[in-house]
C-alpha positions in Angstrom: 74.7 164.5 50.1 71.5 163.1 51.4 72.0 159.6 49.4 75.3 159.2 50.7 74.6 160.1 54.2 71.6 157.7 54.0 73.6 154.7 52.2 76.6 155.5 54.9 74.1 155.3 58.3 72.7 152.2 56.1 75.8 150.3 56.0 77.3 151.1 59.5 73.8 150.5 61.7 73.8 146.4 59.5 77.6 145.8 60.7 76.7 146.7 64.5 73.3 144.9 64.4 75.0 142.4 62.6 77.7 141.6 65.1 75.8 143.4 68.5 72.8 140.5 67.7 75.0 137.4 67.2 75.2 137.1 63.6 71.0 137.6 62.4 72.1 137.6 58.8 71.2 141.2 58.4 74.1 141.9 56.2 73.7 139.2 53.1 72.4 141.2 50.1 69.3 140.3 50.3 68.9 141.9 53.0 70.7 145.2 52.0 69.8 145.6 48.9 66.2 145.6 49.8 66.6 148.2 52.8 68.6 150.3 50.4 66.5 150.0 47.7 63.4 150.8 50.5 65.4 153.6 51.4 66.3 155.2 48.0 62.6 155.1 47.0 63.3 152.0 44.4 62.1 148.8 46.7 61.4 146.4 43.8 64.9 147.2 42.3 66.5 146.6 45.9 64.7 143.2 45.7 66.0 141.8 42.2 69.4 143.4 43.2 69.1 141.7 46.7 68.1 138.2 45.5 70.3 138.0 42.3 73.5 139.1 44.2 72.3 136.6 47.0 73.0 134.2 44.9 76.0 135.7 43.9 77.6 135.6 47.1 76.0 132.7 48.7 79.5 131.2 49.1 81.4 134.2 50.5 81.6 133.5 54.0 84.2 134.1 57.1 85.6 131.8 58.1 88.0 131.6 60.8 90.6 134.2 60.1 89.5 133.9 56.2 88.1 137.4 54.9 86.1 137.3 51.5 84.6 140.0 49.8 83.0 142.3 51.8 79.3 141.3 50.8 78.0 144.2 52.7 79.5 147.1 50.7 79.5 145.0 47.4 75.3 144.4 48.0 74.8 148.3 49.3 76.7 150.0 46.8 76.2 147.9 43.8 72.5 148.1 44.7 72.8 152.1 45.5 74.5 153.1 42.0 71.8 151.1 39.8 68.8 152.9 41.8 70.4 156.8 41.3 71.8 156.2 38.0 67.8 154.5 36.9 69.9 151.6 35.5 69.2 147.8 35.7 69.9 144.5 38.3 72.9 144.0 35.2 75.1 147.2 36.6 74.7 146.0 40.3 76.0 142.6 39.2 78.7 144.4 36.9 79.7 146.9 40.2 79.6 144.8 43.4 82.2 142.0 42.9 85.1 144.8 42.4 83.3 146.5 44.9 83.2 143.8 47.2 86.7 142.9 46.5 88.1 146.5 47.3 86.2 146.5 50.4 87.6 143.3 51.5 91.0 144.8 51.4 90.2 148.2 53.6 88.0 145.1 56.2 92.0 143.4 56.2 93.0 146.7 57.3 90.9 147.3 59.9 91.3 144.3 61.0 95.4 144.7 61.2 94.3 148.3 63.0 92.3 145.9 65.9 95.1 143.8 66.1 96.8 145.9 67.6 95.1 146.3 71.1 95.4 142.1 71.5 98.0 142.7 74.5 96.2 144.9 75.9 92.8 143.0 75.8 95.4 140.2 77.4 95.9 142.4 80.0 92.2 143.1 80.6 91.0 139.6 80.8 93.6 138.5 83.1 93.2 141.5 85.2 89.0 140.2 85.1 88.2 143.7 84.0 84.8 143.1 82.8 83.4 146.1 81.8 86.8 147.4 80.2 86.9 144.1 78.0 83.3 145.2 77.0 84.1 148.5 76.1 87.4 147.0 74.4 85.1 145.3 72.4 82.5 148.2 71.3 85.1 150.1 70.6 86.5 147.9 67.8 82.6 147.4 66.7 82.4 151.6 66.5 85.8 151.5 64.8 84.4 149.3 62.3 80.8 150.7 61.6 82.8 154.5 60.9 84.8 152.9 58.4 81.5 151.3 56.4 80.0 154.8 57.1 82.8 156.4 55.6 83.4 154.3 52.6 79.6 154.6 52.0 79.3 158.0 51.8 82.0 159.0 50.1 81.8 156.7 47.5 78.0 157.7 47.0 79.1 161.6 47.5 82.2 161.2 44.9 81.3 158.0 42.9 77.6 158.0 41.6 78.3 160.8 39.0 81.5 158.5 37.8 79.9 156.1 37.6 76.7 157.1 35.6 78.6 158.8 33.1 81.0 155.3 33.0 77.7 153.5 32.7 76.6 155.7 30.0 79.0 155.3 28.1 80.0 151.5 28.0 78.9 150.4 24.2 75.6 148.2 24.1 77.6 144.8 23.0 79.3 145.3 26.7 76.3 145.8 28.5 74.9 142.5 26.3 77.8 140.6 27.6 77.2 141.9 31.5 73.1 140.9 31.4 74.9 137.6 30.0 77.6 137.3 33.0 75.2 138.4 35.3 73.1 135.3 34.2 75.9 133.0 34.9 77.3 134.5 38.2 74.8 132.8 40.3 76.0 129.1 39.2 79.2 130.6 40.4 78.0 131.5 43.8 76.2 127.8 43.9 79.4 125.9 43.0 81.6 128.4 45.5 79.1 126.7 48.2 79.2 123.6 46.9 82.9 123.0 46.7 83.8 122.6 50.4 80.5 120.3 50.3 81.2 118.2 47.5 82.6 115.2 49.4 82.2 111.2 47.6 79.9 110.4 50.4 77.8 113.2 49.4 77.6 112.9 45.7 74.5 110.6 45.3 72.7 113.1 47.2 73.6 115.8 44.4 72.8 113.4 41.9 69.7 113.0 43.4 68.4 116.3 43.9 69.7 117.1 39.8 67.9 113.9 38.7 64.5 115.1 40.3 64.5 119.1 38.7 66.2 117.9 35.5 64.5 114.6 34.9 61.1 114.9 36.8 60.0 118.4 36.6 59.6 118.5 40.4 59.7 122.1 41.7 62.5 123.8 43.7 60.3 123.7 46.8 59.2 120.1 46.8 63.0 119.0 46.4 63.3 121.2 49.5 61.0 119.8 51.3 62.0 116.2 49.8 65.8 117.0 50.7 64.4 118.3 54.7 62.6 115.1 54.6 65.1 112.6 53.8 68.1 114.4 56.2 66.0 113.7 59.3 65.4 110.0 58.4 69.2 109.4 57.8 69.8 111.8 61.4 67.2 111.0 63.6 66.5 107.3 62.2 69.7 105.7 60.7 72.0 108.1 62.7 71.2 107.1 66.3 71.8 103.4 65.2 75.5 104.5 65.4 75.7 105.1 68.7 76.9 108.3 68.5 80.8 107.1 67.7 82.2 109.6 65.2 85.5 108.0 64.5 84.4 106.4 61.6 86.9 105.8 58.2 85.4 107.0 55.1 84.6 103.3 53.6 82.4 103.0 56.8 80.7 106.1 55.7 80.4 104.8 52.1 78.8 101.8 53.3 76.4 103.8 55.8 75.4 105.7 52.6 74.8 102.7 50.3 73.1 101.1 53.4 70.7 104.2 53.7 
């Protein structure tokens, strides 16, 4: 009772820090899976969890009207079940993507539930009732934080001994194959932020960054600080030479990249 009330208050204090503090980040799994981890007594576990499934989920972002997987109860309660049930980074991996996914399906709901009181937010703004808009708005925040409360703890209260005994029982070639997938899900979550970024006039500098780990043995952090280096030449040095005019056709921007 005490795990799940502490993994429920968790979950619904991130969302409304989350969206009461314009958007701090304090819901990627790094993040939760760390405070979790801090909280269930297990911090180093809640920082492997945290920074593997970061990398998980580095591409699952809102978008517009576009709702992923709920990153916040995937992290938490992937995180939460391999702490209490003494098991590995591997069953976090295994657990939060379904996790994730189901959550994203209750967030759509809510979301449908909040939909509802559009008019009368209409009404409110053209009425320029202040305060009531505010309050329109903290309501649908409260609304939202009770539901990751409430799927928290009760999946802790009802789900942990599941799924230890599910855990316990899944044969060791399985578990192989998991530590195996959970190896590969991060390239996943790097190409899922790639793809949207993958444009032609932004291959060479993918190339690039490839040709220096793969071919020079240059450390992650001095591409970083090669790649931070060569974006404010092109913005700050080849970019104001543009003038500022952004109606450009892609062969211009070929030949700006070429030119560079």
């Amino acid at each position: 009772m005490q795990t799940a009330l502490i993994v429920g208050i968790i979950l619904a204090l991130l969302w409304f820090i989350e969206k009461m503090l314009g958007t701090p980040m304090v819901i990627r799994p790094i993040v939760v899976s760390t405070i979790i981890g801090a909280a269930l007594g297990d911090v180093q576990t809640g920082l492997l969890v945290g920074a593997t499934l970061e990398l998980v989920f580095m591409g699952f972002i809102q978008v517009g009207g576009a709702v992923p997987p709920d990153v916040l109860v995937g992290a938490g309660l992937g995180t939460a079940y391999a702490i209490i049930g003494n098991n590995g980074a591997e069953v976090a991996l295994a657990l939060a993507l379904p996790i994730a996914l189901l959550a994203q399906s209750i967030k759509v709901l809510v979301f449908i539930i909040r939909s509802w009181f559009m008019d009368y937010a209409m009404k409110l703004a053209k009425a320029a009732n202040i305060k009531g808009m505010i309050n329109l708005n903290v309501g649908g925040l409260l609304l939202h934080c009770a539901l990751y409360f409430v799927v928290g703890f009760v999946a802790i209260l009802f789900g942990s001994n599941a799924v230890e005994a599910f855990v316990n029982n899944i044969p060791d070639a399985i578990m192989n194959g998991l530590e195996v997938a959970g190896g590969l899900l991060p390239a996943v979550g790097f190409a899922l932020l790639l793809l949207p970024m993958m444009k032609k006039t932004n291959v060479l500098y993918f190339l690039l960054g490839f040709s220096l780990l793969a071919y020079m043995n240059i450390p992650i952090l001095g591409i970083t600080l090669f790649g931070v280096v060569l974006a404010f030449i092109i913005v700050y040095e080849f970019g104001g030479k543009n003038g500022g005019d952004q109606d450009t056709t892609d062969k211009e921007d070929e030949e700006e990249l070429f030119d560079v």
